[in-house]
C-alpha positions in Angstrom: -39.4 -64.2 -75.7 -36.0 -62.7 -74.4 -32.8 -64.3 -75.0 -28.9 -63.5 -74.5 -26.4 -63.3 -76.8 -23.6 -65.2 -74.4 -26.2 -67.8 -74.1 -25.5 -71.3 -75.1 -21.9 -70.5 -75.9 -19.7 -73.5 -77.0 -16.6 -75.0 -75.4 -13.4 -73.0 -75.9 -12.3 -76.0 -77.3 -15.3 -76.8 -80.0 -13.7 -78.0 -83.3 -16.2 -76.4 -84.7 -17.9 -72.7 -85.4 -21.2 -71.9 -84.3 -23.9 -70.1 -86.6 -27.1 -69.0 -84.6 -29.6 -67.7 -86.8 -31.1 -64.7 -84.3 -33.6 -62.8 -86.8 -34.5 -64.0 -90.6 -36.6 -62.2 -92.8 -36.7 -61.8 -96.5 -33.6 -59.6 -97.1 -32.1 -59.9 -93.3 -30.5 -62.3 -91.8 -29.0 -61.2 -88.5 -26.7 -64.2 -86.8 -24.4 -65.1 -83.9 -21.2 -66.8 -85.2 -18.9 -68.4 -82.1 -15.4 -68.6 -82.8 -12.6 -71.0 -81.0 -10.1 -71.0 -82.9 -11.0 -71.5 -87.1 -9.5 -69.7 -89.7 -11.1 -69.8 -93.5 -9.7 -73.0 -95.2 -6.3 -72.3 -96.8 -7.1 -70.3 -100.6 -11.0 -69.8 -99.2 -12.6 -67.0 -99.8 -16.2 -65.9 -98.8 -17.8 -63.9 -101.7 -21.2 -63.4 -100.6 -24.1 -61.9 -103.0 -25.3 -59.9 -100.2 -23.5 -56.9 -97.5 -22.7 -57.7 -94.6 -22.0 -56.1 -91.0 -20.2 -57.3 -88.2 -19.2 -56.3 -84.9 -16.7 -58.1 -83.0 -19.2 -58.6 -79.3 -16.0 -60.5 -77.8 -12.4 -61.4 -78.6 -10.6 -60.9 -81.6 -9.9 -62.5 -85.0 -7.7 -60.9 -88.2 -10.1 -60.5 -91.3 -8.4 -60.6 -94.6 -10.1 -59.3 -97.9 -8.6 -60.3 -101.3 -7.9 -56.1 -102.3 -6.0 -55.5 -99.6 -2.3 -56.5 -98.5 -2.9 -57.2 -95.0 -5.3 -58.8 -92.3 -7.4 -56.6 -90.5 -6.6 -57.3 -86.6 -10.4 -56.6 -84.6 -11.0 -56.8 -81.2 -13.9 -56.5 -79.1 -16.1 -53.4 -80.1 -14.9 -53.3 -83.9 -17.3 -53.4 -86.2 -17.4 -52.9 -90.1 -19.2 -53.4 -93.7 -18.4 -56.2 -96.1 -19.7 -54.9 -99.7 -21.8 -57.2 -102.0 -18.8 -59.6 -103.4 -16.0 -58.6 -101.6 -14.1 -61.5 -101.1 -13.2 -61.4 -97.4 -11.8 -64.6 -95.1 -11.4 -65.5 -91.4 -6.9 -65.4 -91.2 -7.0 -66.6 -87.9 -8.7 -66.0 -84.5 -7.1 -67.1 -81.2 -7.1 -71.0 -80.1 -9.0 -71.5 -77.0 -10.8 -68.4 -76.8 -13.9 -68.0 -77.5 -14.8 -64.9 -80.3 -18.0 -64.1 -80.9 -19.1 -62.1 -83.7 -22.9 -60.4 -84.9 -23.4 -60.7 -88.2 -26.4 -58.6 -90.1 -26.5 -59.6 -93.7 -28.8 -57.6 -96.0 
């Protein structure tokens, strides 16, 4: 089966974000998350048990982590590694565009 990552891609205007689970096995978990728009809830902080990678495929979004005094800003191409507990959130990525991120978590 072949499928594209710019496949199925939500309005610019979805209220929502979009998780796609891509791969999944014990350990993995490699996803598409669609962007248009959302921020983390105000005081919200991810703080996952596992790493995580990500590489900004298009657009661009400012990633915050607790540790540090300002947002990162990515754009398209960025990519980096969220450790184990690191609490990390989503400040802001632009309204009406769509951001798409890959996600590997392992």
């Amino acid at each position: 089966m072949l499928d594209n990552i710019f496949d199925q891609l939500p309005r610019s205007t979805a209220k929502n974000e979009q998780f796609s689970a891509l791969l999944e096995h014990p350990g993995l978990r490699i996803e598409r998350i669609v962007s248009t728009g959302q921020a983390s809830p105000p005081d919200f902080w991810y703080d996952q048990p596992t790493a995580e990678w990500v590489l900004l495929i298009q657009g661009e979004a400012k990633l915050r982590f607790a540790d540090e005094p300002k947002a990162r800003h990515l754009k398209t191409g960025d990519y980096l590694e969220i450790a184990a507990q690191r609490k990390h959130r989503v400040d802001w990525t632009p309204p009406g565009e769509i951001t798409i991120w890959l996600a590997i978590h392992h």
